[in-house]
C-alpha positions as CSV (number, residue, x, y, z in Angstrom):
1,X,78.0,123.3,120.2
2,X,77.1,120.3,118.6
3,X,78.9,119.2,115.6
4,X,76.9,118.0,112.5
5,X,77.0,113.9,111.9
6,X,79.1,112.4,109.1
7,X,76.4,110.7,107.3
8,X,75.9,109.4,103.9
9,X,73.1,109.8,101.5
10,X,72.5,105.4,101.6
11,X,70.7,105.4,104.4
12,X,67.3,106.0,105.5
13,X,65.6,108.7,107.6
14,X,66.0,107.8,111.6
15,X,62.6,108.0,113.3
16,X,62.0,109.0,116.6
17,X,60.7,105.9,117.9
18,X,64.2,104.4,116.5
19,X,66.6,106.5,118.1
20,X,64.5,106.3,121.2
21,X,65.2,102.6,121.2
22,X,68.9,103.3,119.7
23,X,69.6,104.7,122.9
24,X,68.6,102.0,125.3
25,X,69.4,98.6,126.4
26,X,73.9,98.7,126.2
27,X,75.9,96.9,128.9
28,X,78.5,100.4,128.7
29,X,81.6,97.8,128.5
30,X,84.9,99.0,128.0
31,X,86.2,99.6,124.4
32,X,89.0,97.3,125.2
33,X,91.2,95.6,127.5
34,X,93.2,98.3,128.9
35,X,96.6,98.5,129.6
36,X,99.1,101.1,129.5
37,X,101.2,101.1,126.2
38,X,104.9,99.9,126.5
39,X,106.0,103.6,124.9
40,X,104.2,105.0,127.8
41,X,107.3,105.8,130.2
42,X,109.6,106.9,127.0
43,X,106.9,108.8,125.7
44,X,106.8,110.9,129.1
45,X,110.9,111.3,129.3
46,X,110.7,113.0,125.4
47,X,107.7,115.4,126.5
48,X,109.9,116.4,129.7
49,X,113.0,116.9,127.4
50,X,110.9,118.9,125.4
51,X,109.2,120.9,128.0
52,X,112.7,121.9,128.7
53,X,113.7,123.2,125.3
54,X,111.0,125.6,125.9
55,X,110.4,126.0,129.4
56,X,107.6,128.7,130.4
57,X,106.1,128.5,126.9
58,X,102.7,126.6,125.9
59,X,103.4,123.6,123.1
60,X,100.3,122.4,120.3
61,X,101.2,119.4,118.6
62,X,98.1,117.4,116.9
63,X,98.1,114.1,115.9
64,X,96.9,114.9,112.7
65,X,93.0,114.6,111.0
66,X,91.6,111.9,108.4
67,X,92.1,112.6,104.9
68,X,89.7,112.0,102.2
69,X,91.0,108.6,99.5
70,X,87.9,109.9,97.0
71,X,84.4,111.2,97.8
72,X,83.6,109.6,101.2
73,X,86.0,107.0,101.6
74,X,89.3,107.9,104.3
75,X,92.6,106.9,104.4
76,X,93.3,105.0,107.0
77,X,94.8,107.0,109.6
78,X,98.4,107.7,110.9
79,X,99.2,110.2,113.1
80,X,102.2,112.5,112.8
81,X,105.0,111.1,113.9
82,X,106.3,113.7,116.3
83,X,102.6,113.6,118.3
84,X,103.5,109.7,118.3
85,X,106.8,110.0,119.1
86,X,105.6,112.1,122.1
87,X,102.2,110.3,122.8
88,X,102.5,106.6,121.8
89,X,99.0,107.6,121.2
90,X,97.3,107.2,117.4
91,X,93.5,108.3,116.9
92,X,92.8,111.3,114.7
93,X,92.0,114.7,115.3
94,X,93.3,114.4,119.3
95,X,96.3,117.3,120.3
96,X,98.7,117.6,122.8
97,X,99.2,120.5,124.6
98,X,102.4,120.9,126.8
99,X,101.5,123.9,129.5
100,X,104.0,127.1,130.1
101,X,104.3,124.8,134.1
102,X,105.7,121.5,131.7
103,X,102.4,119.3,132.6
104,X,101.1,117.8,129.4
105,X,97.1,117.2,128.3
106,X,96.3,114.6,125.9
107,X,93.1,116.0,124.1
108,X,91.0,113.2,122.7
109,X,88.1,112.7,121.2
110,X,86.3,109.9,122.8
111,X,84.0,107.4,122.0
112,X,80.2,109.2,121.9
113,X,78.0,107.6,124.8
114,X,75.4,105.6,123.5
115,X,72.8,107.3,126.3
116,X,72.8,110.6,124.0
117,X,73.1,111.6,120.6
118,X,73.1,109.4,117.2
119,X,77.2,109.6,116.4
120,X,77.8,105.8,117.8
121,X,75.4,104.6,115.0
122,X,75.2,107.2,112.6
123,X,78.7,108.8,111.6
124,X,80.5,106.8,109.2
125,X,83.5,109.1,109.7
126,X,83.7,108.5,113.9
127,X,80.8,106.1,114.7
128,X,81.8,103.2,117.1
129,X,79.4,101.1,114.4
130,X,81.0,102.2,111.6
131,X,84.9,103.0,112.4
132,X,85.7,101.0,115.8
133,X,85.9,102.1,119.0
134,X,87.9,104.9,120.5
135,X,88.6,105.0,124.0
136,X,86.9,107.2,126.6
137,X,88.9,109.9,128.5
138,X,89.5,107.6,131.2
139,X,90.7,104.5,129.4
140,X,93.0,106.9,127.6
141,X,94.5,108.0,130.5
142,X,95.2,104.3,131.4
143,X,96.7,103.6,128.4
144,X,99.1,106.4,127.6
145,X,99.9,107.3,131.0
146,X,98.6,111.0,130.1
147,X,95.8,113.2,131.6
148,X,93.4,113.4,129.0
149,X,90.5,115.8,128.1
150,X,88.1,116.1,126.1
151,X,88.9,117.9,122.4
152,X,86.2,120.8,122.8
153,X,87.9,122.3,125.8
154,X,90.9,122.8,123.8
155,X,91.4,126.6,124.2
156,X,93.6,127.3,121.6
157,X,93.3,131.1,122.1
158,X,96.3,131.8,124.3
159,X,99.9,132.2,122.9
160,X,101.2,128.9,121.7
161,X,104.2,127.4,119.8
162,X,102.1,125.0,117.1
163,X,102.8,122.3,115.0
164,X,101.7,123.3,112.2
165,X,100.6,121.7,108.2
166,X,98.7,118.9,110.9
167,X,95.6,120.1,111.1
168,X,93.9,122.6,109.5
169,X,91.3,123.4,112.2
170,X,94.4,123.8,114.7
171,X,96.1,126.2,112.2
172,X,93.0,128.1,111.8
173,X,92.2,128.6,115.6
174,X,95.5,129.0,117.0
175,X,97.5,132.4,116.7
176,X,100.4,132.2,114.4
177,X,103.6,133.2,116.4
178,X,107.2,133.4,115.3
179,X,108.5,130.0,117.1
180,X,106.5,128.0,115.4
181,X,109.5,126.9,113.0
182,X,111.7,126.8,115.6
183,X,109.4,124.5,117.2
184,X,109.0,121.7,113.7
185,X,113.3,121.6,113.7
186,X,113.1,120.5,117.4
187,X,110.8,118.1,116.8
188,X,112.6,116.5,114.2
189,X,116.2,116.6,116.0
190,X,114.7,115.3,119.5
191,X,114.7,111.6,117.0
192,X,117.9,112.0,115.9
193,X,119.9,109.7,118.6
194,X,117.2,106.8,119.3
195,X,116.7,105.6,122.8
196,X,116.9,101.8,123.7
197,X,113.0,101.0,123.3
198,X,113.1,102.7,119.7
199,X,116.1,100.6,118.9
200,X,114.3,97.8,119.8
201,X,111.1,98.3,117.5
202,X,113.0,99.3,114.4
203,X,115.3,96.1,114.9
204,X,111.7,94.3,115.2
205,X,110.8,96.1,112.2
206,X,113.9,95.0,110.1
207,X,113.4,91.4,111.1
208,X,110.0,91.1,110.0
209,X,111.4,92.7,106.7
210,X,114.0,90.2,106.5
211,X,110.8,87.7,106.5
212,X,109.1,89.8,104.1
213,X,112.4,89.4,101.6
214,X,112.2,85.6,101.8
215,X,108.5,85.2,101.1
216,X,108.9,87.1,97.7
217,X,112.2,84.6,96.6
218,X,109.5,82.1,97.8
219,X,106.6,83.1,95.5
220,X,108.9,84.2,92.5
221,X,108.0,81.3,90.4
222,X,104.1,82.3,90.5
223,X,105.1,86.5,90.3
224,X,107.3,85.5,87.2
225,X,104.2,83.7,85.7
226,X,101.9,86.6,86.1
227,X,101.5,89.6,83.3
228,X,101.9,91.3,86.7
229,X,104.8,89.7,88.4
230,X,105.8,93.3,90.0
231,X,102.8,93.7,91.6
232,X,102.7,90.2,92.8
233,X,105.9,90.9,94.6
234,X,104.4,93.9,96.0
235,X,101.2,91.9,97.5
236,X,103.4,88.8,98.8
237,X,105.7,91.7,100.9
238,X,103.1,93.7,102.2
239,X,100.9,90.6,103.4
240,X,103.9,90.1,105.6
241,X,103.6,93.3,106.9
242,X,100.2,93.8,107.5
243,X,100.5,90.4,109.6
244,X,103.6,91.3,111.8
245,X,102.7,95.4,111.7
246,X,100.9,98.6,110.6
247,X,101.8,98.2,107.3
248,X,104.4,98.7,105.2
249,X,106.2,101.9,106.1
250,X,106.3,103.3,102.5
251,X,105.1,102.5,99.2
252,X,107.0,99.3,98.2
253,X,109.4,99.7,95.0
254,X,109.4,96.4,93.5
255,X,111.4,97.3,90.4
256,X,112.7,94.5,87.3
257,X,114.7,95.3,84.5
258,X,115.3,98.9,83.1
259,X,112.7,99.9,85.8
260,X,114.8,99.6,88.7
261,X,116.6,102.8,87.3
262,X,113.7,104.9,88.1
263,X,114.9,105.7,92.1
264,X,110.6,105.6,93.4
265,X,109.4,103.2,90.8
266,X,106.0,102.8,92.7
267,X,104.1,101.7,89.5
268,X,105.0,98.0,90.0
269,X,102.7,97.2,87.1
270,X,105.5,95.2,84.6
271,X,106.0,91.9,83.9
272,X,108.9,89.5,85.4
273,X,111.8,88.3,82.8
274,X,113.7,85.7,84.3
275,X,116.8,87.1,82.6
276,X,116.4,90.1,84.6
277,X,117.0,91.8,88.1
278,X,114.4,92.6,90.7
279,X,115.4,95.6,92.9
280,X,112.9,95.3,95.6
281,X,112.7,98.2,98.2
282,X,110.7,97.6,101.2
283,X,110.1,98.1,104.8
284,X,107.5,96.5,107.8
285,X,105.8,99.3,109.7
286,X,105.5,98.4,113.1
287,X,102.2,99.1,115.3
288,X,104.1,101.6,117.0
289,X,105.2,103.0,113.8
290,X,108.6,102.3,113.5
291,X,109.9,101.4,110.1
292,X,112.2,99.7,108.3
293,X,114.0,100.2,104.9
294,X,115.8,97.6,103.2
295,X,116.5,96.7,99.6
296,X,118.0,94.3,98.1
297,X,118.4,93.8,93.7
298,X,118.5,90.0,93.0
299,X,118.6,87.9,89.9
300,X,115.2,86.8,88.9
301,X,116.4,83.2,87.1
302,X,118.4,82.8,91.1
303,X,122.0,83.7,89.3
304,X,123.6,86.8,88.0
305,X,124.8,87.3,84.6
306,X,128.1,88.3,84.4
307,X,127.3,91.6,83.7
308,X,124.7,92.1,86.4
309,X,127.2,90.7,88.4
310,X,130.3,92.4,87.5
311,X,128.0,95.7,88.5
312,X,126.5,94.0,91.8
313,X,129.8,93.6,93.0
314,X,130.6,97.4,92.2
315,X,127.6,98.6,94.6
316,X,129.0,96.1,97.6
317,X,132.0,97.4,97.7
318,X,130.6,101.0,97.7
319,X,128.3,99.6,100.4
320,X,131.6,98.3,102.8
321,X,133.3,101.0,102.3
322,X,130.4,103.1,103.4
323,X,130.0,100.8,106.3
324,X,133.2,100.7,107.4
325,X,133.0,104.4,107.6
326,X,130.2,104.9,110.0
327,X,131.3,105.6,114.1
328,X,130.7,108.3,116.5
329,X,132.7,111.5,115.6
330,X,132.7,111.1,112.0
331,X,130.9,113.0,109.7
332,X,127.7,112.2,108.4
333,X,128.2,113.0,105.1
334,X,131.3,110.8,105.7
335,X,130.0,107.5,104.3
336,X,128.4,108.9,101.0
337,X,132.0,110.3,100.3
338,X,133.1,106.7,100.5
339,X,131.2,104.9,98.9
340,X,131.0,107.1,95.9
341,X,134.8,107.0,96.0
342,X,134.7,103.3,95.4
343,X,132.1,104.1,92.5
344,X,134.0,106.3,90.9
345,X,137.1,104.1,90.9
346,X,134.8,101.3,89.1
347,X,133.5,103.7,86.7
348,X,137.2,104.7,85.2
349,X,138.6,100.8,85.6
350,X,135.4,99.8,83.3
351,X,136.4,103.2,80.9
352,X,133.1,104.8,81.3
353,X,134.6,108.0,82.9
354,X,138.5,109.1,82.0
355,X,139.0,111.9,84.8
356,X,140.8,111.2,88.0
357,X,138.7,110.1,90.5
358,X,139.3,113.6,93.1
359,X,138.2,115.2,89.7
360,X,135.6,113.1,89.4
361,X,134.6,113.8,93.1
362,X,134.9,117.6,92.7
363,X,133.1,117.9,89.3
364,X,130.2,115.8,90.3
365,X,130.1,113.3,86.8
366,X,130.1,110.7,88.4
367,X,126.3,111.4,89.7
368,X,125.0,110.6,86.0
369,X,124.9,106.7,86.6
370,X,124.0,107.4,90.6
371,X,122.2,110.2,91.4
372,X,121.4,110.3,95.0
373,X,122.3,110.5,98.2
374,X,123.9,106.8,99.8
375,X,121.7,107.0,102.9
376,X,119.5,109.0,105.6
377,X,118.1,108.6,109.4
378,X,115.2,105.6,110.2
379,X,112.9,105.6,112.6
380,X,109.2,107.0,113.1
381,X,109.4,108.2,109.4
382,X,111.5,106.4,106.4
383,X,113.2,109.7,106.0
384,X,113.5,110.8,109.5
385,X,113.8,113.8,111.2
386,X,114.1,115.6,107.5
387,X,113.2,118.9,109.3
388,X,116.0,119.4,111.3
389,X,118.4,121.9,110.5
390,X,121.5,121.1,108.3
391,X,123.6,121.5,111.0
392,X,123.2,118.8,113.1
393,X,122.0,116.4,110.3
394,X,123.5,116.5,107.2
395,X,126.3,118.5,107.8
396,X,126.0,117.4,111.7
397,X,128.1,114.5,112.9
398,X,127.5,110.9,113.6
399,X,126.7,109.7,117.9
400,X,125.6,106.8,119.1
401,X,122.0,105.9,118.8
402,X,121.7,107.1,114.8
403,X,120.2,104.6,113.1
404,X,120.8,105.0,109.6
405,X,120.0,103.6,106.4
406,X,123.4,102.7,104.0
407,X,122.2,102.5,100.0
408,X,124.3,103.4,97.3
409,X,123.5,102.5,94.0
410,X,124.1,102.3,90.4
411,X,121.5,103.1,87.7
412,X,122.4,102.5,83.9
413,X,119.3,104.1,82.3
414,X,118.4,101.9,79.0
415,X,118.5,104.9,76.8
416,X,121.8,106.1,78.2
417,X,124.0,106.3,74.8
418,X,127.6,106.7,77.0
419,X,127.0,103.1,78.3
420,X,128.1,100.1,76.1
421,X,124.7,98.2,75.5
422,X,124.8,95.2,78.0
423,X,125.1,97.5,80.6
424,X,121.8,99.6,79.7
425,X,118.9,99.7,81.9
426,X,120.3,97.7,84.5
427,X,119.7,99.1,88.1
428,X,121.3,98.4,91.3
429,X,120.8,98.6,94.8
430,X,122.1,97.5,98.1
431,X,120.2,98.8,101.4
432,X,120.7,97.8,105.0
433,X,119.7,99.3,108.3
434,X,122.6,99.9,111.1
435,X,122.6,101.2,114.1
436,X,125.1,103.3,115.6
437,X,127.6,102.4,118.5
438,X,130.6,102.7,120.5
439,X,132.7,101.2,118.4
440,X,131.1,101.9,114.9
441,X,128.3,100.6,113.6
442,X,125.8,97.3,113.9
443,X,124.2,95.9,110.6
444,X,120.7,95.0,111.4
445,X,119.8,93.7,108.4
446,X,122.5,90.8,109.1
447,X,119.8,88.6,108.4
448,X,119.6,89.0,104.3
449,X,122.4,87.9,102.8
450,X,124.4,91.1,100.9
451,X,127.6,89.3,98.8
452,X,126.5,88.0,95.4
453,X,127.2,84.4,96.0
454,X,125.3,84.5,99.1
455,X,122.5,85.8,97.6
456,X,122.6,82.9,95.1
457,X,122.9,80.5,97.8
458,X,119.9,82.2,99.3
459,X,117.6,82.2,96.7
460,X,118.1,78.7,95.9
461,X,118.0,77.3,99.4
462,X,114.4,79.1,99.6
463,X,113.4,78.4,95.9
């Protein structure tokens, strides 16, 4: 079967005498230099380990198919993260397929030979001409240390657990069978306790964030001078990490004034008042995909009003005690518990809130000036592994490996009539990446300062 070209309606009819001619005269080199991917031996521990969670059975996890921006214009593409977690591998519309026997296929879709057919020139979608090259079967092979077929001798007939919601054609081929669920949680809890190369990346990742951080104090005088100073901040940070990585490895939140007390404030389209705050949440994707999440809320004129800092210093202590509260053993709802302990005891020493603070714990009241949760897994996805059961996540318990994001915060919305008024629409938050260990817990964000006199120090050393 031969599948129709992507083509657009711009260009002109292809005569014969042209694709005669399109089809002659290429040296055949190789789409790259070739060399198997650093992942490659971890990828291939993490497929056995999975083979062996469901030995005798047949496994379908795709990587995932382009999706449509508008019109004809794609996304660019990132694969699922379990199929990269398993692969190391990132072109769309490839599957892997782990046999009933436990030896694993890498399906691909390889670059089209330029000998036959018009796909090389012609489809904007896959075309080497138009979207880059992909590799052949061969130079896949070589570089993620998988044998590799190609896509249309993917029999997807036979019984199969599937990874499903990924691609639609897969879904539509592939019987549905009852372990298919059971299938998604293991995926997601395989990531929960990182291995050494994945610690590696993400602390790679949160380094090049820290980098990120001091290029927008850097640039604040020229953000603070456009009508757009929050999108300037957003463009300074993600030119750092489309330098050093993928990308960024969410949309950044780059939040001043009242705004920072919307929790996703992705609009980034206000203005910068120097007598403000600037809660900027952001995180360097790395080419392997491993991201980090940091965010720190700093004052825009490079010192804090005593107001903005009497509630800074609130949201560090909640953040040490949160800290101090991560090891192996302990829950891991453990260090939310804290944290919010230490904002509740702020929040009846300032008067805002007369219970005691275990009633204030039970009750939940507390929540209206800090409504989520203080922190979740990192790694492959900025929420990660959020399909594993409860039970050995949330309401699991804390080994070494986690790596874990800390961020509790304090959000005074400006039309919040139980809040005296200098306190209105101020928004606060304090994020760092750690790492779980032996002994507790190692801050890999070390590199950005945290205390609010630091932070002042900071900014003005930079500035």
């Amino acid at each position: 079967m031969t599948e129709p070209l992507n083509t657009g309606s711009h260009d002109l009819p292809i005569t014969e005498e042209l694709a005669a001619f399109m089809r002659t005269g290429w040296a055949g080199a190789r789409a790259s230099e070739v060399t198997a991917r650093p992942s490659a031996p971890w990828a291939a521990k993490r497929r056995a380990a999975l083979a062996q969670r469901f030995p005798g059975e047949r496994l379908v996890i795709p990587a995932g198919t382009l999706k449509v921006r508008s019109n004809d214009t794609d996304y660019r593409f990132r694969p699922h993260s379990a199929y990269a977690y398993l692969t190391g591998a990132g072109e769309s519309d490839d599957v892997l397929v782990i046999e009933p026997s436990g030896e694993a296929v890498l399906y691909v879709r390889p670059r089209a030979p330029r000998e036959e057919g018009q796909e090389f020139y012609r489809d904007r979608r896959y075309g080497e001409f138009w979207a880059g090259p992909r590799p052949d079967l061969a130079e896949a092979a070589e570089m993620y240390q998988i044998e590799c077929a190609h896509i249309r001798d993917l029999d997807l007939r036979r019984p199969a657990r599937v990874l499903r919601g990924v691609d639609a054609k897969v879904d539509a081929r592939a019987p549905r069978g009852d372990g298919d669920a059971e299938l998604e949680s293991f995926l997601s809890e395989m990531r929960l306790v990182k291995d050494e190369w994945e610690v590696g990346e993400l602390q790679a990742a949160v380094d090049s964030t820290a980098r990120g951080f001091e290029d927008v104090v850097r640039a604040l005088p020229q953000a603070i001078a456009h009508p757009r100073g929050e999108r300037y901040v957003e463009g300074v940070f993600g030119l750092r990490a489309r330098l050093e990585g993928n990308a960024t490895g969410y949309d950044s939140i780059a939040a001043s004034g009242s705004h920072a007390c919307v929790l996703h404030w992705i609009r980034n389209d206000g203005a910068l008042n120097p007598s403000d705050l600037l809660l900027l949440d952001a995180g360097v994707e790395t080419d392997t995909l491993y991201t980090a999440d940091v965010t720190r809320t700093f004052p825009l004129s490079g010192r804090f009003s005593p107001v903005q800092r009497q509630a800074y210093e609130l949201v560090y202590e909640a953040q040490n005690a949160a800290i101090a509260a991560l090891r192996p053993g302990a829950r891991f709802r453990d260090f939310h518990l804290a944290a919010m302990r230490v904002i509740c005891d702020g929040l009846r020493d300032w008067g805002l809130l007369k219970e005691s603070t275990d009633t204030l714990m039970e009750t939940g009241l507390y929540r209206r000036y800090t409504l989520c949760s203080s922190g979740h897994m990192l790694g492959l996805d900025v929420h990660d592994c959020a399909r594993a059961r409860a039970e050995v996540y949330l309401d699991g318990v804390l080994e070494e490996g986690h790596v874990l994001t800390v961020e509790p915060g304090l959000y005074f919305q400006p039309d919040d009539l139980t809040l005296p008024e200098e306190l209105r629409g101020i928004g606060i938050r304090i994020e760092d990446d750690l790492v779980v260990t032996a002994g507790g817990a190692r801050l890999m964000s070390s590199a950005l300062p945290r205390h609010p006199d630091e932070i002042e120090s900071w900014m003005s050393a930079l500035r």
